[in-house]
N, C-alpha and C positions, 0 to 999 in steps of 0.2 A: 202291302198292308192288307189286302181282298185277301189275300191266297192266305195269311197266319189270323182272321177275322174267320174265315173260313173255318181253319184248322181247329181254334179255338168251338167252334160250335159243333163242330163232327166231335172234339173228344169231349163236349158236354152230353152231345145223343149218347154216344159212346157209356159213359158214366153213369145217364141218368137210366139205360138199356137193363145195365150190371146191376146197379142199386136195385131195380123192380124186379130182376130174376131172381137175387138172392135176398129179397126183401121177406124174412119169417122163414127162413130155413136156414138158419144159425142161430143155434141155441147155443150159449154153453154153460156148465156146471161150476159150483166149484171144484168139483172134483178135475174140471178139466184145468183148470186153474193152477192146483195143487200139482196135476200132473208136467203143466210145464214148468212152474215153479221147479219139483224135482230136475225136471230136465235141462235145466237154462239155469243152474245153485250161480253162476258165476258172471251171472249178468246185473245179481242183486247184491253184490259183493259191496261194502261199504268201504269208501274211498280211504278213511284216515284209516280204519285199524283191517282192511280186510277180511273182516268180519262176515258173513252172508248174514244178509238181512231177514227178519221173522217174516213168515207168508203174510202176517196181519198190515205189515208195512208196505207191502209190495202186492197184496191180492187184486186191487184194480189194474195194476199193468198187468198182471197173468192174465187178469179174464181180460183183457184189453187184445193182447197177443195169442190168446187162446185164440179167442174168436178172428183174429186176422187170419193165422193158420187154416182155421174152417172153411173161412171166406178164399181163400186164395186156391183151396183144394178144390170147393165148387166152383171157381173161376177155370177152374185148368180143365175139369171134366166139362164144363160149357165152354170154354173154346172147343177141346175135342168133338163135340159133338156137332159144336157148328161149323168148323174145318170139312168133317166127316161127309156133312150133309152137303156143305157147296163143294165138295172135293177138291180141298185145298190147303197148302202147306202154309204153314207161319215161320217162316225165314225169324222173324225179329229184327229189332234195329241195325240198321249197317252203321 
């Protein structure tokens, strides 16, 4: 129960670390919206007639998913750089 109470508070530092470092350096546009819109037509595919659904339907999950993409590309180059700097690999979960 100590050792997952534990665990549980290291992935909140963990979280609340990420939240402050990418906190105001993710913007996104509609344009950026639109752009995944374009790219992802078949994620907004409407279940009864197959249809792709209008950007006006679906424009908060783009900017939704927009901005997770941003977020996770700033996640990736802040790990690199903090691997870099303590000289160190990220195996990932076994």
């Amino acid at each position: 129960m100590k050792q997952r109470l534990a665990q549980l508070q290291d992935d909140v530092l963990k979280n609340a670390y990420v939240e402050r470092e990418l906190a105001g350096k993710v913007s996104v546009t509609e344009s950026d919206a639109r752009t995944y819109y374009q790219d992802h037509q078949s994620e907004f595919k409407d279940s009864k007639t197959g249809a792709v659904r209008p950007f006006d339907e679906v424009k908060e999950s783009c900017l939704n998913m927009a901005r997770y993409q941003k977020q996770s590309e700033l996640l990736n180059q802040m790990m690199e750089r903090l691997m870099k700097a303590a000289d160190a690999e990220f195996l990932g979960p076994k």
